[in-house]
N, C-alpha and C positions, 0 to 999 in steps of 0.2 A: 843797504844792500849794494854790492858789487857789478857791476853788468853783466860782467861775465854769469853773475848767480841767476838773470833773469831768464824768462824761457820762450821759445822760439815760439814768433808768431805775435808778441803782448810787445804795446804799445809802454813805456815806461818817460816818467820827469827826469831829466838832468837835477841831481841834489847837490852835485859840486864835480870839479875836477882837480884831482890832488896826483897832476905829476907836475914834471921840474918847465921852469918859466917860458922855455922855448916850445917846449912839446903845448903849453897850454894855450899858446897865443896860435901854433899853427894848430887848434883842434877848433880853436875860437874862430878863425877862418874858414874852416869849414864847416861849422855853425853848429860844434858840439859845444854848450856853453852851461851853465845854470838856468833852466827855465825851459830849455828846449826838448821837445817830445821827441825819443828816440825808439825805433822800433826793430827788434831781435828778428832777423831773416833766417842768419843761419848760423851751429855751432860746427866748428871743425876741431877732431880728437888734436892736434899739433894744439891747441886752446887759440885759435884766432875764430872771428866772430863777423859775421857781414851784420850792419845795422844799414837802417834807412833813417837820416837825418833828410827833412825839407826837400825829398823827390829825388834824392843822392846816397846811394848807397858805396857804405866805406868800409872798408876790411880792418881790424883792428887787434892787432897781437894780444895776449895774454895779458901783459906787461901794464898794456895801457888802458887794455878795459878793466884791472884793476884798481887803479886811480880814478876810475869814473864813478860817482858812487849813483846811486838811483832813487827814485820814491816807488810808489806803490805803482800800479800797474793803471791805465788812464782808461779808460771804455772810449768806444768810437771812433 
């Protein structure tokens, strides 16, 4: 599943990041990587998306919450 497909409020895994080499190393810096719990705050109709990574919440266009792909939804 997509990030963008996930729903506001649910806590979801990082299952990969499939955009291009530079975007993935500056998302890796900001600690969206494989294995990290990312959490859906909020949806804006333009498709950009607030998440909360590690106490840091990041706005992230359409584009690139595309390439983030997700696992199932995590309890707790």
């Amino acid at each position: 599943m997509k990030l963008h497909e996930g729903k506001i409020g649910e806590t979801y895994r990082v299952a990969g990041v499939h955009v291009d080499e530079r975007l993935t190393r500056r998302l890796e810096a900001l600690g969206v990587n494989e294995g990290t719990l990312v959490t859906i705050m909020n949806k804006k109709g333009s498709g950009t998306l607030i998440i909360k990574v590690r106490g840091t919440r990041l706005a992230l266009g359409r584009q690139i919450a595309d390439g983030i792909e997700i696992g199932g939804a995590e309890n707790g």
